[in-house]
N, C-alpha and C positions, 0 to 999 in steps of 0.2 A: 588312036589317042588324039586328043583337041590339041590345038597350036594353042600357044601361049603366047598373049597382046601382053605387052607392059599398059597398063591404066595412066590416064592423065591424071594429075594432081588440080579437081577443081575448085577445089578453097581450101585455105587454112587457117584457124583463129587461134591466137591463144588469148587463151580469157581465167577469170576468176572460177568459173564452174559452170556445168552442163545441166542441166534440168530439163529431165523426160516428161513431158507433159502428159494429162490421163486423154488425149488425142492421139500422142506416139509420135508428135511433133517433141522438137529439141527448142530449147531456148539456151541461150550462149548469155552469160552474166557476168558483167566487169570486162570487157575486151581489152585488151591490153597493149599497147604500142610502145609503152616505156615505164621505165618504174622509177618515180619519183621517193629516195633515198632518205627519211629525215633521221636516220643513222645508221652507219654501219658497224658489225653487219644487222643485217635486215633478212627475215623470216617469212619465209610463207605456208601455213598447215597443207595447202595443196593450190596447183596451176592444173591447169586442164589446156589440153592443145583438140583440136577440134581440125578432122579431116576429112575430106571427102575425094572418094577415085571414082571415076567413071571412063568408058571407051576402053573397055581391057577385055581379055577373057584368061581364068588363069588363077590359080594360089599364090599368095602373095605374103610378105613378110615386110610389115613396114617397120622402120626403127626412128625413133624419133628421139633428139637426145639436146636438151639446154648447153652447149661448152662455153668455159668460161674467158676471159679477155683475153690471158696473155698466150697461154701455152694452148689453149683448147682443147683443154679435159675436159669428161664431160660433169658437170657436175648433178644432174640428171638425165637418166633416161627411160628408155622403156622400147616395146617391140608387140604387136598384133600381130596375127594370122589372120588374114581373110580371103573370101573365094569372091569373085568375080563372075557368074554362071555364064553367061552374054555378053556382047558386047551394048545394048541397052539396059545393061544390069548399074547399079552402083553401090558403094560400099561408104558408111560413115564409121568414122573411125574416132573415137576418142582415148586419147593417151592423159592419164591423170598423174601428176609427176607431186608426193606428199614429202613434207619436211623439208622443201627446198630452204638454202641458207647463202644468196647473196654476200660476199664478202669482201668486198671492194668495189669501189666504183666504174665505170669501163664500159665497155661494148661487149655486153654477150653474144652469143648467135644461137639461134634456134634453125637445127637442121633437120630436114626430113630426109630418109631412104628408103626406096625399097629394091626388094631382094638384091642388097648392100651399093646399087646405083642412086647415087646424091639428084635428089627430085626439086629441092627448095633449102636454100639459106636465106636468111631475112635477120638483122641486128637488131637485138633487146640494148636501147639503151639504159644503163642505171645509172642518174643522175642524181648529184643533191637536190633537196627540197628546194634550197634557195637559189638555186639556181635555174627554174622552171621563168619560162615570161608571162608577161602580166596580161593579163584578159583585157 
């Protein structure tokens, strides 16, 4: 039986959507750092979180889930299986999170896991519109 590497976590985007090019390259559209509010709540048909593992060897279960400001529920989530063959193997992972529903203003968090060890937090600002500064 192969030992099992946990994988490093080597990017993470969350963006508007993933588009498979007819090359079998990805292109990542709308990247996302904060979400500027012009009322709430505020809607989105779908978010796409965009991952990449690499340096692992091993079956793996990522979960990746949006919690929201105060209590940090989640307000979406989701979870992939993926294999790792090698350890110069690597795995893209796209998590598509649809009907998300912003409902207050605040710091979200966007967390990563896998096999349920916390890999990456990073905070989703949601901010008013009028509140963004000036160019």
């Amino acid at each position: 039986m192969q030992e099992t590497i946990l994988p490093d976590l080597q990017a993470c985007v969350l963006c508007e959507d993933v588009r498979q090019e007819a090359s079998g390259q990805q292109t990542l559209v709308g990247i996302i750092g904060m979400i500027p509010a012009p009322a709430i709540p505020l809607g989105f048909f779908k978010l796409c979180l965009w991952t990449r593992w690499c340096g692992g060897i091993g079956e793996f279960t990522q979960h990746s889930a949006i919690l929201n400001p105060e209590d940090e529920e989640p307000i979406a989530s989701s979870e992939v299986y993926f294999q790792l063959p090698a350890l110069d193997a690597h795995a893209t992972n796209v998590h598509v999170f649809g009907g998300i529903q912003f409902t207050r203003q605040g710091i979200y968090t966007v967390e990563i896991k896998i096999d349920g060890e916390l890999r990456l937090r990073f905070p989703l600002p949601v901010v008013p519109l009028q509140a963004l500064p000036e160019s």
